[in-house]
C-alpha positions, 0 to 999 in steps of 0.5 A: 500500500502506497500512501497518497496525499489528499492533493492526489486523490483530488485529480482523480474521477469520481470512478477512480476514487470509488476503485482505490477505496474498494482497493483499500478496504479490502486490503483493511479487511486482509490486515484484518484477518492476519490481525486476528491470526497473530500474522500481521508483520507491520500494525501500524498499516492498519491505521493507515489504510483507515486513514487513507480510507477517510480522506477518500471519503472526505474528498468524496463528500466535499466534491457533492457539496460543491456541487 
């Protein structure tokens, strides 16, 4: 998982933001799993994907209010 910067997801579709966000949680939902299988290397990537999930969701709710 690469982090990404709010600027960026900013440039991308309405379609491409919704793919990265299926993506992520996905990947959140993997951690998941080794977390609760004691398998999970780096913890940390938990927060992180949760993170990149909400500012995802920030910029989707701020581009239907500017509408």
């Amino acid at each position: 998982m690469s982090l990404v910067k709010a600027k960026e997801l900013r440039n991308l579709s309405p379609v491409e933001l919704s793919e990265k966000k299926r993506t992520l949680e996905r990947e959140l939902h993997e951690c998941l799993q080794k977390k609760i299988n004691g398998q999970l290397e780096k913890p940390h990537q938990f927060k992180l994907i949760r993170r990149q999930i909400a500012r995802i969701n920030t910029i989707e709710t701020e581009s239907k209010n500017a509408r």
